[in-house]
C-alpha positions in Angstrom: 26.0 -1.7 20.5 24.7 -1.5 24.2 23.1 1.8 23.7 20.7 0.6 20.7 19.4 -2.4 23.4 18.8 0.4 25.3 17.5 2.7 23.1 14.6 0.2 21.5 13.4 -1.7 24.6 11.5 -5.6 23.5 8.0 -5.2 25.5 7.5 -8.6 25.8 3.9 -7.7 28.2 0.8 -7.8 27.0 2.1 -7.9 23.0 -0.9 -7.2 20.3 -2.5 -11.1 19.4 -3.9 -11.2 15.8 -6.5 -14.0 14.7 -5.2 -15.8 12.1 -9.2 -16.8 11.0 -10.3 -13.3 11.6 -7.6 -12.9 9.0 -8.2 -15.9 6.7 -12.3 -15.0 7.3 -11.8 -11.3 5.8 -9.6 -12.4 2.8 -11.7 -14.7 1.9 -15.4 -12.4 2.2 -13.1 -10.2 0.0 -12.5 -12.5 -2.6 -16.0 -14.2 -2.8 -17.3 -10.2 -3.3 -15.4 -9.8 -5.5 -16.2 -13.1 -8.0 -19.7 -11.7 -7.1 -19.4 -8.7 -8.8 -17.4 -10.2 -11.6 -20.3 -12.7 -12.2 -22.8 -10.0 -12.4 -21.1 -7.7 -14.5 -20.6 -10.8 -16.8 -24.3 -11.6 -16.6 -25.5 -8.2 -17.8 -22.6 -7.2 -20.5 -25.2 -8.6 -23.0 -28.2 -6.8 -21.8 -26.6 -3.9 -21.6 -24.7 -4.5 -25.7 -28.1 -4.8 -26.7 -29.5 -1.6 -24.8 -27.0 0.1 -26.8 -27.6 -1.7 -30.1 -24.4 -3.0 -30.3 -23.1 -6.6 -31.1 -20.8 -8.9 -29.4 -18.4 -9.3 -32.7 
């Protein structure tokens, strides 16, 4: 068991700090984008049934 400690050492200086709101900030861009697009594809479904002279039934 020694030889695994010594194998992997912990690096306990200077360690990677992640931003939890630079975190919360992008999941949350990426969801309102994507209700955005859902709301505009919703918005033109009709225009675009009656471009093809289809109905909604």
């Amino acid at each position: 068991m020694a030889s695994v400690a010594a194998e992997f050492p912990v690096v306990t200086s200077k360690t990677a700090t992640v931003n939890p709101w630079l975190i919360a900030t992008t999941v949350t861009l990426a969801t309102f984008m994507e209700l955005l697009d859902t709301a505009i594809a919703n918005v033109s479904l009709p225009h675009i049934a009656g471009g093809l002279a289809t109905s909604s039934q």
